[in-house]
C-alpha positions in Angstrom: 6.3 18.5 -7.4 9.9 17.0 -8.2 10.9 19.9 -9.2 10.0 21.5 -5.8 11.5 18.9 -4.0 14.8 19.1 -5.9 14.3 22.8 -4.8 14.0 22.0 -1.6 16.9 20.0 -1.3 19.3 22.7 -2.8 17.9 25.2 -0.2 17.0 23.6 3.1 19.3 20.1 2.5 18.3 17.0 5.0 21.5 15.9 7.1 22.5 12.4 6.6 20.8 12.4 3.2 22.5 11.7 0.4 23.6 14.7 -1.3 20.7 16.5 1.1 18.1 15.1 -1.0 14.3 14.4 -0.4 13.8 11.9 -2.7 16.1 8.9 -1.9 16.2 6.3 0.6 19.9 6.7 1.4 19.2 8.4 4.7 21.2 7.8 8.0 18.1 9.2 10.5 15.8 7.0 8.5 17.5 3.8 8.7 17.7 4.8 12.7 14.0 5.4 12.7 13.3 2.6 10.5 14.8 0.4 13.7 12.9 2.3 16.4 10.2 1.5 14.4 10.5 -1.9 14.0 10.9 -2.4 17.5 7.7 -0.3 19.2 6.0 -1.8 16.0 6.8 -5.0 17.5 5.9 -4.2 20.8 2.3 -2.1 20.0 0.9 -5.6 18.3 2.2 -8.3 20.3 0.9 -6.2 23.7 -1.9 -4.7 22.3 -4.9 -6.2 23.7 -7.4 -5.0 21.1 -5.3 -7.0 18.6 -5.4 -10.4 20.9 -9.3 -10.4 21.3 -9.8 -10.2 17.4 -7.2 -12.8 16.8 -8.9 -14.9 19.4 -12.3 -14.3 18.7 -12.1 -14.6 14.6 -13.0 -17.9 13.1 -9.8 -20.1 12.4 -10.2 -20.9 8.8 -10.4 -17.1 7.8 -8.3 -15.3 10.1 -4.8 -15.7 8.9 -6.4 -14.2 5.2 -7.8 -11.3 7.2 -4.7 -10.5 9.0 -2.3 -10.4 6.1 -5.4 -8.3 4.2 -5.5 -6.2 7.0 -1.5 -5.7 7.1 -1.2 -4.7 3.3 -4.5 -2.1 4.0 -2.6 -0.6 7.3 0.4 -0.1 5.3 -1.4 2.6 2.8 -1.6 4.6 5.3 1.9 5.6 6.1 3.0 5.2 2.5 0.0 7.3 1.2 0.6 10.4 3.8 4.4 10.6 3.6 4.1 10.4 -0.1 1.3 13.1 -0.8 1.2 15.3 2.6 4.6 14.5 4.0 6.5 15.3 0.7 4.1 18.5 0.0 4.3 19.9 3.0 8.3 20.2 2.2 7.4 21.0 -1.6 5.2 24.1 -1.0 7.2 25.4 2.0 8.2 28.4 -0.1 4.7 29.0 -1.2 2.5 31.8 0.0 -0.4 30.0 0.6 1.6 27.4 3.3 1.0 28.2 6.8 4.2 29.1 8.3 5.1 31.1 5.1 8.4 32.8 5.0 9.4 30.6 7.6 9.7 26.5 7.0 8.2 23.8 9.2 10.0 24.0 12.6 11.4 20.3 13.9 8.9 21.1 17.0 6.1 21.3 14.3 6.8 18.4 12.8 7.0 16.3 15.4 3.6 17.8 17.1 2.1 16.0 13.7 1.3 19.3 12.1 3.2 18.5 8.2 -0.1 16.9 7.1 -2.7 19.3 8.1 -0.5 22.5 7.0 0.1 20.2 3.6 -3.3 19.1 3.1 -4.7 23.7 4.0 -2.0 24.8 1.5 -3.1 22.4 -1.0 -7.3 22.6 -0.7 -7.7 25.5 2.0 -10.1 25.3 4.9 -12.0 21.9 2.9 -8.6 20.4 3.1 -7.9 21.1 6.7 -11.8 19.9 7.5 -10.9 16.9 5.6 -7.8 15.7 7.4 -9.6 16.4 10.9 -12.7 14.3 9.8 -9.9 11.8 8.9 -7.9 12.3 12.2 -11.2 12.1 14.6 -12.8 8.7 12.7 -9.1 7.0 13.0 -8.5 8.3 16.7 -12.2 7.2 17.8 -12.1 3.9 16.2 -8.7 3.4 18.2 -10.0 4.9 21.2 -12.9 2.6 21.6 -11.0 -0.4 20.6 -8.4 0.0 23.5 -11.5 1.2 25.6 -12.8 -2.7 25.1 -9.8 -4.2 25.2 -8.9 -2.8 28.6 -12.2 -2.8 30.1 -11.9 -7.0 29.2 -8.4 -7.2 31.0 -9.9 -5.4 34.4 -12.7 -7.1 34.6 -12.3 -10.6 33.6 -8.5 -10.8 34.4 -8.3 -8.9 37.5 -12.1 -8.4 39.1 -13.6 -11.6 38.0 -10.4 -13.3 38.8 -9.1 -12.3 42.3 -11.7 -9.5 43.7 -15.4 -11.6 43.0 -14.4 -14.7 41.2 -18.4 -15.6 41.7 -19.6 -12.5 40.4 -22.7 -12.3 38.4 -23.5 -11.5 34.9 -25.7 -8.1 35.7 -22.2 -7.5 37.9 -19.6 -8.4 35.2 -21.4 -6.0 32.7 -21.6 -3.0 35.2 -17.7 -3.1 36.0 -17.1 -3.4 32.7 -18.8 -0.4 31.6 -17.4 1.4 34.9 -13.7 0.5 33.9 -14.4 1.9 30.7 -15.3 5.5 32.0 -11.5 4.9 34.2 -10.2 4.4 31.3 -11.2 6.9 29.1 -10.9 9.5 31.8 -7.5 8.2 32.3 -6.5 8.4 28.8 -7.7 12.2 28.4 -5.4 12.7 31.7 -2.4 11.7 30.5 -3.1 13.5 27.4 -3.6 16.6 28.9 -0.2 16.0 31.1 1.5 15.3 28.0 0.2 18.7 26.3 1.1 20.8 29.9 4.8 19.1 29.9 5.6 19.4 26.3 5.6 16.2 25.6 4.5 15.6 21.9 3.7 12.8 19.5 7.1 12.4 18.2 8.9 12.0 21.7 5.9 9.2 22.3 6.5 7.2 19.3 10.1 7.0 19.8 10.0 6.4 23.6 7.1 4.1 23.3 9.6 0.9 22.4 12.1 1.5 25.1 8.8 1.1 27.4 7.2 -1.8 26.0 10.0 -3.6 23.8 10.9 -5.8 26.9 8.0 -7.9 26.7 7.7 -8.4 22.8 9.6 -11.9 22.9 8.1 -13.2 26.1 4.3 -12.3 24.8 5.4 -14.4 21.4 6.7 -16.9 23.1 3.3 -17.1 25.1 1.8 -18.8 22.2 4.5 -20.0 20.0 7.2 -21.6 22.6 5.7 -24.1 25.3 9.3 -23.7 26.5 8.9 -20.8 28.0 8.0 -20.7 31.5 6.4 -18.6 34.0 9.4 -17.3 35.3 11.2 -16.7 32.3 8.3 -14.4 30.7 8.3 -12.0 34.2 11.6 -11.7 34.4 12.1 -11.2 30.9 9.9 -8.5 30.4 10.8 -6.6 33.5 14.5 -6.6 32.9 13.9 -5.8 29.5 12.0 -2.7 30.9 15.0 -1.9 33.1 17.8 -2.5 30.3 15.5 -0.2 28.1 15.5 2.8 30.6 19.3 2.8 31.4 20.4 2.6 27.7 18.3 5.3 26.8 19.1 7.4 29.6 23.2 7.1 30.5 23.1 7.3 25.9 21.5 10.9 26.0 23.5 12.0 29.2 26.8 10.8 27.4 25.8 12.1 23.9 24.6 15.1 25.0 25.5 15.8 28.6 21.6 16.6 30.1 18.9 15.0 30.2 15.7 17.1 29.2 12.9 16.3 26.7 14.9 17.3 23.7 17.5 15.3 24.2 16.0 11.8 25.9 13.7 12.4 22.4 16.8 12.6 20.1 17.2 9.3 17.7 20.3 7.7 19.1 19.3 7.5 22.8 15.8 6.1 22.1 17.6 3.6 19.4 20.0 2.5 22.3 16.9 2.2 24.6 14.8 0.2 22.0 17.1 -2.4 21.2 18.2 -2.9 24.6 14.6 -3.2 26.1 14.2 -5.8 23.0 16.9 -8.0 23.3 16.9 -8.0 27.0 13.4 -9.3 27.1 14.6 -12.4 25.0 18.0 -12.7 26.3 16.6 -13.2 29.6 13.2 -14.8 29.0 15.0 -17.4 26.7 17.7 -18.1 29.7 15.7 -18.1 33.1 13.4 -20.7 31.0 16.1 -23.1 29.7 18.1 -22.8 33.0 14.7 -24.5 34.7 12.7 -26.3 32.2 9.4 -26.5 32.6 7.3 -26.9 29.8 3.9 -25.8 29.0 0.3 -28.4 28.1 -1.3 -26.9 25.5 -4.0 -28.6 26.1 -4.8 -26.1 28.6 -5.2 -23.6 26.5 -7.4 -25.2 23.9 -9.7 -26.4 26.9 -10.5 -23.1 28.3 -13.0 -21.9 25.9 -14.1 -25.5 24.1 -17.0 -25.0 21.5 -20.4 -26.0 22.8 -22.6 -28.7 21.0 -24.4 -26.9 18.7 -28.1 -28.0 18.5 -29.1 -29.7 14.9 -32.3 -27.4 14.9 -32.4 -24.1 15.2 -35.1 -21.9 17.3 -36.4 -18.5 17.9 -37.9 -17.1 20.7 -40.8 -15.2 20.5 -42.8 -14.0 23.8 -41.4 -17.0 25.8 -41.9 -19.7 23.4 -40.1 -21.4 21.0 -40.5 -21.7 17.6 -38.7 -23.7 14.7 -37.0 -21.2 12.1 -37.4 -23.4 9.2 -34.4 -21.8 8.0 -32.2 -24.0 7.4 -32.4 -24.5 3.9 -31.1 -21.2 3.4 -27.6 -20.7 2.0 -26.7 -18.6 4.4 -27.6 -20.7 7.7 -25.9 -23.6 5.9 -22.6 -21.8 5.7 -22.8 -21.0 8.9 -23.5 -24.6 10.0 -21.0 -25.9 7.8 -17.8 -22.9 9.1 -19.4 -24.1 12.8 -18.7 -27.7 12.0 -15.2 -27.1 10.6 -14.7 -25.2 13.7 -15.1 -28.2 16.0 -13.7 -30.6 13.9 -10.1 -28.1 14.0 -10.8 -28.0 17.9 -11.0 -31.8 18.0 -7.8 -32.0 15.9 -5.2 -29.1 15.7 -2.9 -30.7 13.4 -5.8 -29.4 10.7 -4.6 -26.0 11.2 -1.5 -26.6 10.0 -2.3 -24.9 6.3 -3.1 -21.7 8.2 0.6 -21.7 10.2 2.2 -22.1 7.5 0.5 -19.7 5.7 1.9 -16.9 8.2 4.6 -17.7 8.6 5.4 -17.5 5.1 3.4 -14.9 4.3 5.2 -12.6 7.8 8.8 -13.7 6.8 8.2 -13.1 3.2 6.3 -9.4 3.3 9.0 -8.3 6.1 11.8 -9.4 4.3 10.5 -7.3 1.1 9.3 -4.4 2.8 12.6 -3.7 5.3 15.1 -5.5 3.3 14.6 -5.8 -0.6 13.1 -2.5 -1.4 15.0 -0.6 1.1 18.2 -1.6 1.4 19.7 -1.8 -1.9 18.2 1.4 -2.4 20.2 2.9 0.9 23.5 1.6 0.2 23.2 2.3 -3.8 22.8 6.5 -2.7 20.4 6.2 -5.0 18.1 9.3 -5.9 15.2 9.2 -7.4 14.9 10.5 -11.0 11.5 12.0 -12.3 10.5 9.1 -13.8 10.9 6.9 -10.7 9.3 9.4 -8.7 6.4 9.1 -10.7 6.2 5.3 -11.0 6.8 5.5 -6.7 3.9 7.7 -6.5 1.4 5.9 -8.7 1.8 2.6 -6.9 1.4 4.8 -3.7 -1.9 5.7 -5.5 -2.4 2.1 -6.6 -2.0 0.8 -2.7 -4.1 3.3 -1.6 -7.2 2.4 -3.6 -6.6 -1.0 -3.1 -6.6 -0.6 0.3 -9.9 1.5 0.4 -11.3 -1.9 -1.8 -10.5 -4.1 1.3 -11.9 -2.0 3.7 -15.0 -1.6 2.0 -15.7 -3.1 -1.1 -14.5 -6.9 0.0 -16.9 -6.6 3.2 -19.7 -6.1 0.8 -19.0 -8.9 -1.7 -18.5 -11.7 1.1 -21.8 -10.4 2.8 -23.8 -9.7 -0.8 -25.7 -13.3 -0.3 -26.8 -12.6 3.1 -28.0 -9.3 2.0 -30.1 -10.7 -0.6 -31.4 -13.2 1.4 -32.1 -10.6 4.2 -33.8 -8.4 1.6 -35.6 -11.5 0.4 -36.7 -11.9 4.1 -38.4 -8.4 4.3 -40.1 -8.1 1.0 -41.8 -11.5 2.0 -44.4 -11.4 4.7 -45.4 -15.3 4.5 -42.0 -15.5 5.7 -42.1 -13.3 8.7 -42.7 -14.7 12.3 -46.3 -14.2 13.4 -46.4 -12.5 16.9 
């Protein structure tokens, strides 16, 4: 596979790459894309309301471990794809077997997300191209019915329950919620389809999808990390972050390339301008209009809006209206439970406790960003370095490596934390002078 990639290189060189190479990291577009990405990566997890109601709803003293688990698992799936189907797809071009044969991946291909399946059928046939799909449909449904929850939650507690019924009943609270999701997914396959008819692809969205959002990455941070930041300072500095995003990107493609069309409002350097200015607007302004009228925020606001109940010190079960003691309390399982409940209440009592935890992330964010967009990539980009067989093959085994390791998180660890409650449960079943008599 080096070899075809050096091939590659000789006959269809990358601009802005050094010496027109595939494998190296000295690459001008990249470093611009690397920003982009930084900045709608930013912007897709601080406004991404799927991401706030896990945060919120995980237990305190385990979700800074499952967010930094979840982080290193995420990342093995842009490093894995680029390095097997990304790089393939440019190794076995030339090969009969590859789609587009004579003919190499066109720029409208790629960015329409077609390397990987055309990859992944030259390399296994029609099992390969099944496989990707089966990969493609599990990740886009599990995403899909995240955002489907997440924005059912926002319209019906945050703007039904809110200001159109603030008195409305359970039986009503579940129906608008299960109506709002329909709206949304009907509105999400709408947009979809507009974004097929237009010629709008995925590449266009991804680098666009910054300049849209970036404005209200610092003011949604600061929602929970500054009680400096006030009401006024958060609208205004996402909306004129919005505003600062659209003109740079605009006026940049009309100066750079004197229309603006799809092509061009898609090209790197106008969605670059757009991102950072949507991005740094949004704190510029946030940071200012909240300083210039101080006003800050009680936490204790916060922490009283959703304060744990008492827990009982028995626990019952109901069975055909009555209720009757479990008895299960000496099981190791309850007692976790009981004793991660009581830690819970003791951190809600005293916040201070969950100091460990913010320091934790913090050093564990600075730490993996700094190694991940400075110390590996950097040094590598201003060396013009290329890789040599042997570092290709070391780069691809601890793509490998991640790969697996990520798979183990995902579902190996899931099994090991949960194997006592399993046996316990299985204990449970095989014993009927256990079970609850009806």
């Amino acid at each position: 596979m080096y070899q075809l990639l050096k091939e590659a290189g000789i006959k269809r060189p990358v601009a802005g790459n050094q010496d027109g190479s595939y494998v190296t990291l000295k690459s001008n577009f990249a470093l611009i894309f690397g920003v982009i990405q930084l900045c709608s990566g930013s912007g897709t997890v601080f406004l991404d309301q799927a991401y706030w109601q896990r945060a919120i709803a995980s237990r305190r003293t385990t979700a800074v471990r499952a967010y930094i688990l979840g982080g290193l698992a995420w990342f093995a799936i842009p490093f894995g794809f680029s390095t097997t189907l990304g790089l393939s797809a440019v190794a076995l071009a030339d090969h009969p077997g590859f789609p587009t044969y004579p003919n190499p991946l066109s720029a409208s291909q790629i960015t329409a997300g077609l390397a990987s399946p055309f990859a992944a059928s030259a390399l296994l046939g029609k099992g390969g191209a099944v496989a990707l799909l089966i990969v493609l449909f599990m990740a886009v449904t599990s995403c899909a019915s995240a955002e489907l929850i997440a924005v059912s939650s926002v319209l019906t507690f945050d703007i039904y329950k809110t200001y159109v019924k603030p008195n409305a009943s359970p039986n009503q609270l579940i129906f608008i919620s299960h109506a709002m999701i329909c709206v949304f997914g009907l509105t999400m396959s709408a947009f979809a389809c507009i974004w097929q008819a237009i010629g709008i692809d995925l590449g266009w969205l991804f680098l666009v999808m910054g300049l849209l959002i970036g404005g209200a990455v610092f003011p949604a941070a600061f929602a929970i990390t500054w009680r400096g930041q006030t009401r006024a300072g958060a609208i205004s500095g996402a909306v004129t972050g919005l505003a600062a995003g659209l003109v740079a990107w605009l006026v940049t493609a009309k100066q750079y390339y004197g229309t603006l069309t799809i092509a061009t409002t898609g090209n790197e350097y106008p969605t670059l301008a757009g991102n950072l200015a949507a991005i740094m607007t949004g704190l510029i302004v946030t940071y200012v209009v909240s300083i210039a009228k101080p006003a800050p925020f009680d936490w204790e606001v916060t922490r009283n809006m959703n304060a744990i109940a008492s827990i009982s010190s028995t626990t019952t079960t109901i069975v055909n209206g009555d209720d009757i003691s479990s008895g299960k309390h000496d099981l190791p399982t309850v007692q976790d439970e009981e004793k991660q409940a009581r830690e819970d209440r003791l951190l809600e009592e005293e916040p201070s406790k969950l100091r460990s935890a913010f320091k934790l992330a913090v050093i564990a964010s600075f730490l993996l960003t700094f190694i991940m967009d400075f110390l590996i990539p950097i040094p590598m980009f201003l060396s013009h370095y290329i890789f040599s067989q042997g570092f290709f093959t070391a780069w691809v085994i601890i793509s490998f490596v991640w790969v697996f390791c990520s798979a183990a998180i995902s579902t190996v660890l899931p099994l090991v934390e949960s194997a006592t409650f399993f046996k316990e449960f299985f204990m449970e079943v095989r014993s009927p002078k256990k079970r609850v008599e009806r």
